[in-house]
Backbone as CSV, one residue per row, in Angstrom:
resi,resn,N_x,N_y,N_z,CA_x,CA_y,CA_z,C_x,C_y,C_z
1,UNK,0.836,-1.184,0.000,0.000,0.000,0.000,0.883,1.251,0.000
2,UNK,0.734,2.329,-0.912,1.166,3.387,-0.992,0.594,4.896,-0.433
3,UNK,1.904,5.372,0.654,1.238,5.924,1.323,1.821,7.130,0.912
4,UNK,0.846,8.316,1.131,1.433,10.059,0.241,1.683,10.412,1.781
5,UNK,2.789,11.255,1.257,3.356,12.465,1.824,3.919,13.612,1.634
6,UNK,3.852,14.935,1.957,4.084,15.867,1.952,4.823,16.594,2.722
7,UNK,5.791,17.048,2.810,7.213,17.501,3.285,7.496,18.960,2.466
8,UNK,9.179,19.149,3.134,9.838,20.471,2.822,10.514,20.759,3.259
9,UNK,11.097,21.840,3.223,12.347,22.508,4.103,12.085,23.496,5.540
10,UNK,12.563,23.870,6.115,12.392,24.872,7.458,11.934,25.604,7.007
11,UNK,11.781,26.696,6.258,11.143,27.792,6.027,9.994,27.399,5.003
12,UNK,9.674,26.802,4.360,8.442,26.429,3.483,8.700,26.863,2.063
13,UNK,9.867,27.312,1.733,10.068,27.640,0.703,10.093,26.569,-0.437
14,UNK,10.461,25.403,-0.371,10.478,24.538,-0.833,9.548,23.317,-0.082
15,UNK,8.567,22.768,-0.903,8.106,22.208,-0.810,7.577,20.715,-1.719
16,UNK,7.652,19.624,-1.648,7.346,18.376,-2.315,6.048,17.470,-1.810
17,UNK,6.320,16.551,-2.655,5.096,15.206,-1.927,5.480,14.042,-2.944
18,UNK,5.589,13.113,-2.077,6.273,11.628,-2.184,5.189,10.485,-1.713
19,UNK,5.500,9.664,-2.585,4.292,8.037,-2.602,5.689,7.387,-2.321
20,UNK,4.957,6.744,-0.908,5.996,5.488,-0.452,5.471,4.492,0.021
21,UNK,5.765,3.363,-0.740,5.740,1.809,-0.548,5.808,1.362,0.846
22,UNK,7.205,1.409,1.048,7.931,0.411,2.370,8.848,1.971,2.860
23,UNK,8.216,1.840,4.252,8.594,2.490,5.362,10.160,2.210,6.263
24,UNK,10.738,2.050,5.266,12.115,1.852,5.950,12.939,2.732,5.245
25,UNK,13.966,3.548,6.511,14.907,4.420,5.649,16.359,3.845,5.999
26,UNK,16.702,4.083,4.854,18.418,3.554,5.429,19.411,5.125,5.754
27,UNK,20.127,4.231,6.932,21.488,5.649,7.377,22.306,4.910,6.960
28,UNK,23.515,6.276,6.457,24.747,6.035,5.403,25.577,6.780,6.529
29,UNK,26.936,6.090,6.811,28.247,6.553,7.852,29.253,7.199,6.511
30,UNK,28.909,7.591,5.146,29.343,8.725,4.484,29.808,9.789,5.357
31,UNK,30.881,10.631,4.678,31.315,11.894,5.573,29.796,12.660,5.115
32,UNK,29.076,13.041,4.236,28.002,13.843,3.992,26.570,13.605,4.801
33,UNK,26.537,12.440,4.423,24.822,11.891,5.361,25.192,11.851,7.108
34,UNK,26.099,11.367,7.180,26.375,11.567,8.576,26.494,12.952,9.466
35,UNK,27.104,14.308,8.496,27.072,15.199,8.782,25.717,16.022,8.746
36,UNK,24.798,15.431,7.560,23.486,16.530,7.865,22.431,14.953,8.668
37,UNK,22.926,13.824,9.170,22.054,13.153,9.556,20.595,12.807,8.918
38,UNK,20.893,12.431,7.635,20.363,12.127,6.598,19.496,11.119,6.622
39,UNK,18.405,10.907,6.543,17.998,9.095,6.541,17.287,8.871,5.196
40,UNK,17.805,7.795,4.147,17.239,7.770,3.061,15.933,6.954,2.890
41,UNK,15.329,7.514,1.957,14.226,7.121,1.523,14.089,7.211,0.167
42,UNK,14.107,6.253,-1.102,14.579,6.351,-1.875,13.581,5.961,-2.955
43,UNK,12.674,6.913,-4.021,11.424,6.511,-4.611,11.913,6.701,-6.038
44,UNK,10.916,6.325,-7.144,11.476,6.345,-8.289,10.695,8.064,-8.337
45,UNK,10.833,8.477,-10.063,10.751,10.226,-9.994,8.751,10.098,-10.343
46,UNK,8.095,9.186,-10.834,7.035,9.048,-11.139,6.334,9.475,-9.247
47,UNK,6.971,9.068,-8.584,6.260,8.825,-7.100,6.660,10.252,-6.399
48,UNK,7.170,11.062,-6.825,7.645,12.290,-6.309,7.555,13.413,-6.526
49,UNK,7.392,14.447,-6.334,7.495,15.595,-7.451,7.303,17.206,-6.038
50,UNK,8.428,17.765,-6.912,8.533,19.333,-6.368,7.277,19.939,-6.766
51,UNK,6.362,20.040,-5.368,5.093,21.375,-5.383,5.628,22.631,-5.755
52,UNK,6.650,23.358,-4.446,7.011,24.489,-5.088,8.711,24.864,-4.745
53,UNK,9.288,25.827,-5.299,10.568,26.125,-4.774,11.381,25.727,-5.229
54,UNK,11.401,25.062,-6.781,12.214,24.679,-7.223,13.565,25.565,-7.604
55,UNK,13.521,26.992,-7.301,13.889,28.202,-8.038,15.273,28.521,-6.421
56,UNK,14.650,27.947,-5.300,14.832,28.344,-4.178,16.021,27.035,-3.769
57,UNK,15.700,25.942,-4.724,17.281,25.293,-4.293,18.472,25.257,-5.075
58,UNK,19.138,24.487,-4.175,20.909,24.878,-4.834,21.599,23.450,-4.715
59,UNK,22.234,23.198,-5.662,22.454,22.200,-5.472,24.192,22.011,-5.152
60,UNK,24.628,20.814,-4.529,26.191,20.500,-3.939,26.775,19.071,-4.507
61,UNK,27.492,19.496,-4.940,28.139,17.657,-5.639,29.685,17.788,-5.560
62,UNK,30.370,16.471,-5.277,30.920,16.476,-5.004,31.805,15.223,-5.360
63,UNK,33.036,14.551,-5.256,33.702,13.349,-5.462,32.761,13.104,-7.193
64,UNK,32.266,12.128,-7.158,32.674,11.646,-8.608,31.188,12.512,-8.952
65,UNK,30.316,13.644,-8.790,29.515,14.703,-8.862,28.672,13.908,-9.407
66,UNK,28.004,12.765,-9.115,26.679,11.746,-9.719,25.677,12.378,-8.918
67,UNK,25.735,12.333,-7.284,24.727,12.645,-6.637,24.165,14.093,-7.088
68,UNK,23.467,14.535,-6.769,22.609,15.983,-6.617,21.910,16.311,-5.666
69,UNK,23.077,17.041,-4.416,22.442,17.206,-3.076,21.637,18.419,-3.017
70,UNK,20.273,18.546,-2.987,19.783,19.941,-3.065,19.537,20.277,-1.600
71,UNK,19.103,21.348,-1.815,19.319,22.353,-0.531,18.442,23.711,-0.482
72,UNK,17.607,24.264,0.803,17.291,25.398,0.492,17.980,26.666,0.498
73,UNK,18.590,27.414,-0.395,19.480,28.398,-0.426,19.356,29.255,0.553
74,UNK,17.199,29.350,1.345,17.307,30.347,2.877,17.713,29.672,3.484
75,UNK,16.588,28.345,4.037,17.346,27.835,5.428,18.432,27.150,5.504
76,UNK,18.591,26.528,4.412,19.442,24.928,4.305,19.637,23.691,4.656
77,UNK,18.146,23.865,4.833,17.535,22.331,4.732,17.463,21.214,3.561
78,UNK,18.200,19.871,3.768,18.238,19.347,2.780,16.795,18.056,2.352
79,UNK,15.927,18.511,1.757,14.712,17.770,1.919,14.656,16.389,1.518
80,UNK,15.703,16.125,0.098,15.705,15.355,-0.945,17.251,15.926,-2.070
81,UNK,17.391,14.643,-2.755,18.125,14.758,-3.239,18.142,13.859,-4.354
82,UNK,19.080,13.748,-5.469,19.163,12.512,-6.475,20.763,11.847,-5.474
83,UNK,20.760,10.555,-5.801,21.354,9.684,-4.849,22.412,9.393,-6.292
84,UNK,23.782,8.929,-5.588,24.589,8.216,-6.509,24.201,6.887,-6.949
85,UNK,24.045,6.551,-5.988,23.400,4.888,-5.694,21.914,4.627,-7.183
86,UNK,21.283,5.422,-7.344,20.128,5.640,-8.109,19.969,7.258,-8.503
87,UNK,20.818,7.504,-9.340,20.813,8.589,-9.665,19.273,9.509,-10.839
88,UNK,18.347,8.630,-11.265,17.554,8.913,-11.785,16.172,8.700,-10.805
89,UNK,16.758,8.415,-9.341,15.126,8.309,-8.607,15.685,9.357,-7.674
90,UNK,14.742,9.632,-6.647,14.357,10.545,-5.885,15.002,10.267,-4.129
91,UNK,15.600,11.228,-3.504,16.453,10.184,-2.227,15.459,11.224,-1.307
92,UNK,14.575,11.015,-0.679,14.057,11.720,0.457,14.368,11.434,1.691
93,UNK,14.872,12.238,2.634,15.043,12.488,4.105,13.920,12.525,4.743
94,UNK,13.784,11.313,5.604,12.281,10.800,6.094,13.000,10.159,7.463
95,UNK,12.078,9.896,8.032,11.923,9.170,9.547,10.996,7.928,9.618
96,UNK,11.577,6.919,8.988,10.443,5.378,9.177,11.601,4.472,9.542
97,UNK,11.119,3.127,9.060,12.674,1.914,10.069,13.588,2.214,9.653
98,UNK,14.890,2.306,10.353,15.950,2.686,10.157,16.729,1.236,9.235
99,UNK,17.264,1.714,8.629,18.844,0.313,8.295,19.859,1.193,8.076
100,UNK,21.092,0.436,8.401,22.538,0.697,8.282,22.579,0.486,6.570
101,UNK,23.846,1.562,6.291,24.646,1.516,4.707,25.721,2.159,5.107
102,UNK,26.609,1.390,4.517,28.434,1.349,4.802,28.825,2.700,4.391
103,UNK,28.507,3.876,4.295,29.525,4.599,3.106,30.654,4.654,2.915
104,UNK,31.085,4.848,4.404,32.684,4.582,4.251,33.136,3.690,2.930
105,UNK,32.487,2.579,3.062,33.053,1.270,2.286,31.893,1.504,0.971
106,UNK,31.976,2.534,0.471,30.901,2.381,-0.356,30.845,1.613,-1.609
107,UNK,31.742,0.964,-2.370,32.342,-0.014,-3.637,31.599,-1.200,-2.903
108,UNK,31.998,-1.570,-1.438,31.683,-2.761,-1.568,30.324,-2.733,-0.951
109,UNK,29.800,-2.463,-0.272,28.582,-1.934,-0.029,27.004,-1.313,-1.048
110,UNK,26.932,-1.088,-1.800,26.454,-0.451,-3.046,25.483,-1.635,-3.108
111,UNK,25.799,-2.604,-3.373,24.921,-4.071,-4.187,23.585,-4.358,-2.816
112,UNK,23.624,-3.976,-1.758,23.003,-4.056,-0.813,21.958,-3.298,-0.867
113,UNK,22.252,-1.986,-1.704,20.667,-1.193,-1.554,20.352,-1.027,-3.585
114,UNK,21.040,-1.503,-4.021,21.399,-1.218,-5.168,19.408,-1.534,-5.866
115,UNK,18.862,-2.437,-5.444,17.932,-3.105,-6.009,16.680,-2.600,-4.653
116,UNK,17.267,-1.884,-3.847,16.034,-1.107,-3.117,15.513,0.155,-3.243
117,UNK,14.349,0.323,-3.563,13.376,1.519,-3.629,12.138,1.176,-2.336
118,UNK,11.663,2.481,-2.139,9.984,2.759,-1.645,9.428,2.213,-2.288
C-alpha cells in the first residue's frame, strides 16, 4: 500500500510530496549523510514531485559529482536529493525503520541497496 506524503524545508520555501511503498529508511556513515544526519528514503521520480521552490534550491556535488544534493538556499535544509546509488530516482530524508549503509566502504557496499526503492 502506498502511502502520500508531503514535506519540505524549514522555512516552506520549498516544498514536495512523495508516494511510499515500504517504510524503511536507510542511514549512510558517508562523511556527507552523517554530517546533515540524513535518513534515506529512496522513490522512483514518477512517485515524487517538487510542489514548489524549485527556483529556491541549490544544489552541492561532489567526489565523482553523480549525486545531486539539493538544498534550500534560505534555510538549508536538505529535503531530498538525487542519490549516486540511483541517480535517476528521488532520495528523500524521512523518519520510518531505520537500516545501516556502509559509506565509508561504499564499492563494496552499493549491491546491498542497489535493487532497493519505496
Amino acid at each position: 500500500m502506498t502511502t502520500r506524503y508531503e514535506g519540505g524545508c524549514h522555512c516552506g520555501a520549498v516544498r514536495f510530496r512523495v508516494d511510499v511503498e515500504d517504510h524503511r529508511a536507510v542511514t549512510c556513515n558517508c562523511s556527507v549523510c552523517a554530517k546533515k544526519g540524513y535518513l534515506h528514503v529512496i522513490v522512483p521520480p514518477e512517485r515524487f514531485a517538487i510542489l514548489r521552490g524549485e527556483d529556491a534550491l541549490t544544489v552541492y556535488t561532489f567526489n565523482t559529482h553523480v549525486a545531486k544534493h539539493m538544498f534550500c538556499r534560505t534555510c538549508g535544509v536538505h529535503p531530498f536529493y538525487r542519490p549516486r546509488s540511483h541517480p535517476d530516482d528521488w532520495d528523500v530524508n524521512a523518519r520510518f525503520r531505520v537500516e545501516t549503509f556502509d559509506g565509508q566502504n561504499w564499492e563494496a557496499s552499493v549491491d546491498a541497496i542497489r535493487d532497493r526503492r519505496s
